[in-house]
C-alpha positions as CSV (number, residue, x, y, z in Angstrom):
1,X,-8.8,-4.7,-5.9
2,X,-8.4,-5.9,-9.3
3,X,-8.4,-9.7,-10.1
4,X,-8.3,-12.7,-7.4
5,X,-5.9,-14.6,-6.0
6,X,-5.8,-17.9,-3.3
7,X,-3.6,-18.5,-0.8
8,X,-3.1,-18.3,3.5
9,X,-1.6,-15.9,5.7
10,X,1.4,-15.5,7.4
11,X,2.7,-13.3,10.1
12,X,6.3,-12.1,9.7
13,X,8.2,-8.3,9.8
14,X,7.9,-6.9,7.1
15,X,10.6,-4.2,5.7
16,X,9.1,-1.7,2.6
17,X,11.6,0.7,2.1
18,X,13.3,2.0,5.0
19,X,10.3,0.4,7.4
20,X,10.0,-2.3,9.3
21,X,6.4,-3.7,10.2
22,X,7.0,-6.1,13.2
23,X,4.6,-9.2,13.3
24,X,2.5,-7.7,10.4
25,X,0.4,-10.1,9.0
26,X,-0.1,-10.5,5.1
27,X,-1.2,-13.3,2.4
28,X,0.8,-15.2,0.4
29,X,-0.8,-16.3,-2.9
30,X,-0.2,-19.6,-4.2
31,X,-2.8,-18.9,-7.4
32,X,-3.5,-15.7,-9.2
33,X,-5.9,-14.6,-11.7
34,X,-4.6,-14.6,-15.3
35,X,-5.3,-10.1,-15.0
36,X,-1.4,-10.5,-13.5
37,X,0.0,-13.2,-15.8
38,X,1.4,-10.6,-18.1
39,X,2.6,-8.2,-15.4
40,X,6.1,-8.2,-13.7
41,X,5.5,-8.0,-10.2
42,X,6.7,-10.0,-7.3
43,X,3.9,-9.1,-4.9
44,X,0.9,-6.9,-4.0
45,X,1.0,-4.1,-1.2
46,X,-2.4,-3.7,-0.1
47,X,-3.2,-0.3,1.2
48,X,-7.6,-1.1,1.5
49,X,-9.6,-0.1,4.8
50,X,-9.6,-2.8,7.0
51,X,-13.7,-3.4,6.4
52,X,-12.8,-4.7,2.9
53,X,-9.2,-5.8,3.6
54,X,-8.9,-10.5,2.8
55,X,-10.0,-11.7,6.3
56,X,-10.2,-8.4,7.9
57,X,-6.3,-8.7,8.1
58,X,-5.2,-4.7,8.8
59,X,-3.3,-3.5,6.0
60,X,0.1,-2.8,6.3
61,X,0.0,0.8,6.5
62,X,-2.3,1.3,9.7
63,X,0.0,-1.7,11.4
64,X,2.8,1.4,10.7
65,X,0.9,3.9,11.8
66,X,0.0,1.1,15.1
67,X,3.3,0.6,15.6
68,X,4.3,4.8,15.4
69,X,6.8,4.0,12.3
70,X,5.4,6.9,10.2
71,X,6.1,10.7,11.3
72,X,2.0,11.1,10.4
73,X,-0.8,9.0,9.4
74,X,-0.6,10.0,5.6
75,X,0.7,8.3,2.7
76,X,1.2,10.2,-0.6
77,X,1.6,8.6,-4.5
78,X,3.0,10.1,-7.7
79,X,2.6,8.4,-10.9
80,X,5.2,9.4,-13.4
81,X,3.5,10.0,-16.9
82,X,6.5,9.6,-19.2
83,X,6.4,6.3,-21.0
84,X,9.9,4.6,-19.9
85,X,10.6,6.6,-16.9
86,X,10.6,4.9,-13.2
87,X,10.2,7.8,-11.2
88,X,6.5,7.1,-9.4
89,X,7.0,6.9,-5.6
90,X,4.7,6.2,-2.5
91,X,5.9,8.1,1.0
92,X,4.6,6.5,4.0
93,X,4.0,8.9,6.7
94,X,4.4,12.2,4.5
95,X,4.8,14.2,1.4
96,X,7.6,14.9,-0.9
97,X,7.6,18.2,-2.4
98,X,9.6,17.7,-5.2
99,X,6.4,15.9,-6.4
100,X,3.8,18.7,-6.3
101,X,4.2,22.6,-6.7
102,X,1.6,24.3,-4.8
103,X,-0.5,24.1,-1.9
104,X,-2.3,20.4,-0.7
105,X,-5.8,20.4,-0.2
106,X,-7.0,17.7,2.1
107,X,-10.6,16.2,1.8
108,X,-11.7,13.6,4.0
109,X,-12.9,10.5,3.0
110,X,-16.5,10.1,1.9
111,X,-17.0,6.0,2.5
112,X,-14.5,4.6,5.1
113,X,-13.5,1.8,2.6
114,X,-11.4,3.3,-0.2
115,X,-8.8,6.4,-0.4
């Protein structure tokens, strides 16, 4: 990831979007690095492997696929381009194909630590 950040963990559900995690367990930072002090965010959603996940906590997304909240083990990203617009999105458990024209190529994963 980008920057640092200190804190502990905690275990509660977790809801992103329309999804409930149960029990999922995730940091809470108490200190960031000063990479975020200029950034409006109000928290990180960590999508690592586990093998370099903080404290070999599983990421949020495999405790969804875990817990069989996701139709597949996929999640897809689009980054809008135009300056201004909010229209990026991240699906959990599928695609959207208002967000691509063609066909998707999969690949798989070369190092079992990043996407």
């Amino acid at each position: 990831g980008t920057g640092s950040m200190e804190g502990y963990l905690s275990a509660d559900d977790v809801t992103v979007a329309d999804i409930t995690v149960k029990k999922d367990t995730f940091g809470q930072a108490t200190h960031i690095a000063e990479f975020f002090n200029q950034t409006q965010t109000d928290g990180i959603l960590g999508l690592a492997f586990t093998d370099i996940a903080a404290d070999s906590v599983t990421p949020v997304f495999l405790e969804m696929i875990k817990q069989n909240l996701v139709a597949e083990p996929l999640f897809s990203v689009y980054l809008d381009s135009h300056s201004g617009d909010e229209n990026s999105a991240i699906i959990f458990g599928g695609l959207d194909s208002k967000y691509y024209k063609g066909a998707v190529e999969y690949h798989d994963v070369a190092v079992d630590s990043y996407w």
